[in-house]
N, C-alpha and C positions, 0 to 999 in steps of 0.2 A: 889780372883776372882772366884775361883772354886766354893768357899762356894753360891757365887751369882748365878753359872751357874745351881748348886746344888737347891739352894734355889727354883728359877725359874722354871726349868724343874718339880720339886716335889713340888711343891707351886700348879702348875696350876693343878698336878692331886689330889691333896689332898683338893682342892676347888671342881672339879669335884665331887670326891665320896663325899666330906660333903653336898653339893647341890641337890646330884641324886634323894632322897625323897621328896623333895622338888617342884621337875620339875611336872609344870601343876598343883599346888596346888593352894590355894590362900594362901597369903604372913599372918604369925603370929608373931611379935615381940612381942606381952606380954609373960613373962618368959621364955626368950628365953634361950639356951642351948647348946654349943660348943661340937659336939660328931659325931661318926656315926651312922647312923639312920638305919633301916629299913625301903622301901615304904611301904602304905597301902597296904591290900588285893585288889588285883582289877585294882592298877596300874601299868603302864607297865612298872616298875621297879621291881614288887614286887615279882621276883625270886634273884634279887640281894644281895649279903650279908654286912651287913654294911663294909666298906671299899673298895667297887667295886666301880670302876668308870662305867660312860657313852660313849657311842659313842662317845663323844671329845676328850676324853681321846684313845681311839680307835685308830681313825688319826695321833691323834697325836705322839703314837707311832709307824704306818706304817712309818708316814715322818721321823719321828727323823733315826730308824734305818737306812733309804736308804741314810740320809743326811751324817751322823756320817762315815758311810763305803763309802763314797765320791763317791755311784752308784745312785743319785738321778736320775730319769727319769719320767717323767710326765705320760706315759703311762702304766711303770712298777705301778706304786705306784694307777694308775685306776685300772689295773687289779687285783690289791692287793682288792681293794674295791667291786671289783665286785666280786671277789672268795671268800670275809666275806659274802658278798651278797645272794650269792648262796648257800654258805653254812646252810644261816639264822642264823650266829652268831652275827652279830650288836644286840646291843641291846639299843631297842627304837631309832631307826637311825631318824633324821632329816630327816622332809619328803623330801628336795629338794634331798640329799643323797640317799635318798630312790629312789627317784623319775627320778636321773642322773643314779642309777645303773640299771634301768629298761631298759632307752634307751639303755645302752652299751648292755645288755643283745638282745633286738632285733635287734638291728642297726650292730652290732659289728667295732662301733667308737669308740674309747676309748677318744681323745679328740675332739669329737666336740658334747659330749653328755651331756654340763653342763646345767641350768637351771635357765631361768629370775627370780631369788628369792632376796629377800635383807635376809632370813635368816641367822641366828649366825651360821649356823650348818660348815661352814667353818673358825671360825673365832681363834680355837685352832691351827691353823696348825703357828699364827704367831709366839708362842714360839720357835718350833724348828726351825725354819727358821732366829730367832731373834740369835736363840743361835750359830748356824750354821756360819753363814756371817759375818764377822765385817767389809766386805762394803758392805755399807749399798747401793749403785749403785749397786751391784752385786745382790744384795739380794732382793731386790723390785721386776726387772723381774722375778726370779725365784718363788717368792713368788705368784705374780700373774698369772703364768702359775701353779702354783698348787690350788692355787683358782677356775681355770679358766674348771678345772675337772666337776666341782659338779658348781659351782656357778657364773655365767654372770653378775650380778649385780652389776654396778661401785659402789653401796652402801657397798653390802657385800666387796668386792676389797677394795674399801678405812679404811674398818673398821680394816679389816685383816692387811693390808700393814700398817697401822698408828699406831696401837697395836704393830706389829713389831718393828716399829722406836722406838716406847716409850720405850720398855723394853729394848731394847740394848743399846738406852737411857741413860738409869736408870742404867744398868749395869756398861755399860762403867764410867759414870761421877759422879754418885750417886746422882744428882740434879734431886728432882722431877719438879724442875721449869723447865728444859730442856729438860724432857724427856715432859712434855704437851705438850712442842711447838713444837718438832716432832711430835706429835699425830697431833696438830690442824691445824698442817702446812701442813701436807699430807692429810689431810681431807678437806682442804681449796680447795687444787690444784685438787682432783680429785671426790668429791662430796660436794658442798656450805652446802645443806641440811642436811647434818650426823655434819660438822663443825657445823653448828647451832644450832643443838641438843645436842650436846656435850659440847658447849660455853653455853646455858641455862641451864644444868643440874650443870654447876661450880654455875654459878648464883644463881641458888637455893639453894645450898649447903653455901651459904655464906652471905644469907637471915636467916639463923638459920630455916629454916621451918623444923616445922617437919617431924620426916624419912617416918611414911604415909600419910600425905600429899605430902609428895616430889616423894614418887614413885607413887601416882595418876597424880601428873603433869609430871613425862618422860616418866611413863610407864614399863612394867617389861616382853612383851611378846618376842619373840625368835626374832623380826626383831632385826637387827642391829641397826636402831633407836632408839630402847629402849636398850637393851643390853648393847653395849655400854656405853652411855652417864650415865646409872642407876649406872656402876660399877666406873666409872670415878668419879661420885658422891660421893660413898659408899666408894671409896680410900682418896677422898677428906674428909667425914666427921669424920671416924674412927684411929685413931692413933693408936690407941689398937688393937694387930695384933688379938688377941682371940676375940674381940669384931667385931672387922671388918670381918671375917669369918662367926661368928655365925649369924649376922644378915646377911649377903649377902645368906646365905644359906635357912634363912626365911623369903627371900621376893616372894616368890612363881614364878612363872611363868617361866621365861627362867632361872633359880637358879640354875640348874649345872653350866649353862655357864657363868652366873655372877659370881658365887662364883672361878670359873677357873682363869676369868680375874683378881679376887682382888687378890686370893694366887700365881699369877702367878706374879704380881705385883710386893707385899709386899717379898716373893724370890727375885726377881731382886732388890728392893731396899736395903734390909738387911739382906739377906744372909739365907742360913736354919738355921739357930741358930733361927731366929725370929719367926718359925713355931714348934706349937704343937709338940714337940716332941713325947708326946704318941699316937697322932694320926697319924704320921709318922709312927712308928716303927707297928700300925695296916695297914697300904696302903698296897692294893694288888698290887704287883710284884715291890714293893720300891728297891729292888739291883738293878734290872734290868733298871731302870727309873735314878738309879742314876751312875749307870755305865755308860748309855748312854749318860748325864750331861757332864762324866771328856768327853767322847770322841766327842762329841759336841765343848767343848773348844777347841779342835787340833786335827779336823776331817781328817781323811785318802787326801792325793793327790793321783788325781785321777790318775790308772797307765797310763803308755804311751803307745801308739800302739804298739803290736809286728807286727813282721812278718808273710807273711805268711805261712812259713813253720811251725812255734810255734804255730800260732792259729791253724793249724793242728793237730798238738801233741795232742794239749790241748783238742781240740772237740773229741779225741779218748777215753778219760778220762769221768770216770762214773759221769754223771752230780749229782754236791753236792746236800748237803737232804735238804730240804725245813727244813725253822725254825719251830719252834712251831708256831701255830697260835699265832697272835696276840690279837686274840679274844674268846680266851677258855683256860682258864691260867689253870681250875682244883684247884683256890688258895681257899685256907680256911684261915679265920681270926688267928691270934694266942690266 
């Protein structure tokens, strides 16, 4: 099970930074090539070093750690975003992301500052949340108050919350047939139209159409619309886990976060054995990602109230040191 928690957790960021050059490109499948890239000069990636991830990657590891030390709080983990924010270390932030930490910044709401987007730029956070809960009724609310930060749209919500279901899914039972109908089941009950998108895109995938004609019929831009249902697609057509990366990573447009969902996927289905090894042992801050994996599996309980006399003691005590950023790791490739 660990290997899966493993797989999953390091799958979705190893999709991330294979994707990152890729983002806002147009999509290239002829000669394609399993590696880490460098963006072009010019794009807003292009300080990046092959094996950096994206802003999804970002979140996702704010969530994971707050989940993993069982101190998740929906406000803490805003102002988490808003102090990357202020600092201007996101990199390349999802404008709706962008766009919720602007209001906290004038408003100083921390949640009621998210924004009517259907963008994907919330849709990483289902991993650690996936990995976190194994109820799956415990886990949906929480899920969706941390959505509910950065993004309002029952679309984005149901993408998030149904990605969720699938991969713990997939973890749990190891049927990809069981982990869809969580995904389409919760995409049924909480947006018809993402369901429909998502049930078309099997469709096509099963028509033998080819890979660019299929991504001109669902589309490859950051809404969830497309996002989604292209990567649902792209799991459905690729068995070959090197194959199914390398093309998810050149179909241009929202392709960090498509290639997130597939390795995030293909982890939960078959363990990190089934991923790239050499492109693993290149990921920036990989101990750290898979440390957080074993403690995800058997996340801290949460402590019990003291008293008041102890939470006295305790407030007299030099408040602990802020961890490293989240967002300026200082890593270099090996």
């Amino acid at each position: 099970m660990l290997n899966k928690y493993k797989g999953c957790l390091l799958g979705a960021v190893l999709g991330d930074a294979l994707g990152m050059p890729g983002e806002t490109t147009v999509s290239r499948f002829i000669g394609v090539t399993l590696g880490f890239k460098r963006a072009y000069k010019g794009h807003p990636n292009h300080d990046l070093l092959p094996g950096q991830y994206t802003d999804d990657s970002q979140i996702m590891l704010a969530a994971a750690r707050l989940l993993a030390d069982a101190s998740w709080d929906p406000e803490t983990y805003a102002k988490d975003l808003l102090r990357t924010h202020n600092l201007n270390k996101f990199r390349y932030p999802d404008g709706t992301i962008y766009a919720a930490c602007k209001r906290m910044q004038t408003t100083n709401d921390f949640i009621g500052s998210g924004v009517y987007s259907d963008s994907a730029g919330c849709i990483s956070l289902a991993v650690p949340f996936a990995l976190a809960y194994k109820d799956r009724k415990e886990m949906a609310p929480k899920l969706l108050e941390a959505c509910s930060i950065t993004h309002t749209h029952p679309g984005a919500h149901a993408a998030t919350i149904g990605l969720a279901l699938m991969l713990n899914t997939l973890i749990e039972t190891g049927s990809p047939d069981d982990a869809y109908q969580a995904l389409i089941t919760a995409a049924q009950n909480m947006n018809p139209d993402l369901a429909a998108r998502i049930s078309n895109a099997v469709r096509i995938e099963k028509t033998g159409m080819q890979i660019t004609e299929s991504l001109a019929a669902i589309g490859n831009s950051s809404s969830v619309y497309h996002t989604l249902p292209l990567a649902i697609f792209l799991c459905n057509r690729f068995k070959d886990p090197e194959e199914l990366l390398a093309c998810a990573s050149s179909c241009g447009g929202n392709a960090d976060t498509i290639t997130l969902i597939c390795g995030a996927y293909l982890g939960a289905h078959r363990g990190i054995e089934a991923l790239p090894q050499d492109l693993i042992a290149g990921l920036e801050r990989r101990g750290e990602f898979e440390t957080l994996a074993e403690k995800l599996q058997n996340p801290k309980k949460p402590e019990p109230k003291k008293s008041e006399e102890k939470s006295e003691k305790k407030s007299e005590k030099k408040p602990a040191q802020e961890p490293e950023s989240i967002y300026d790791s200082g890593w270099e490739p090996e």
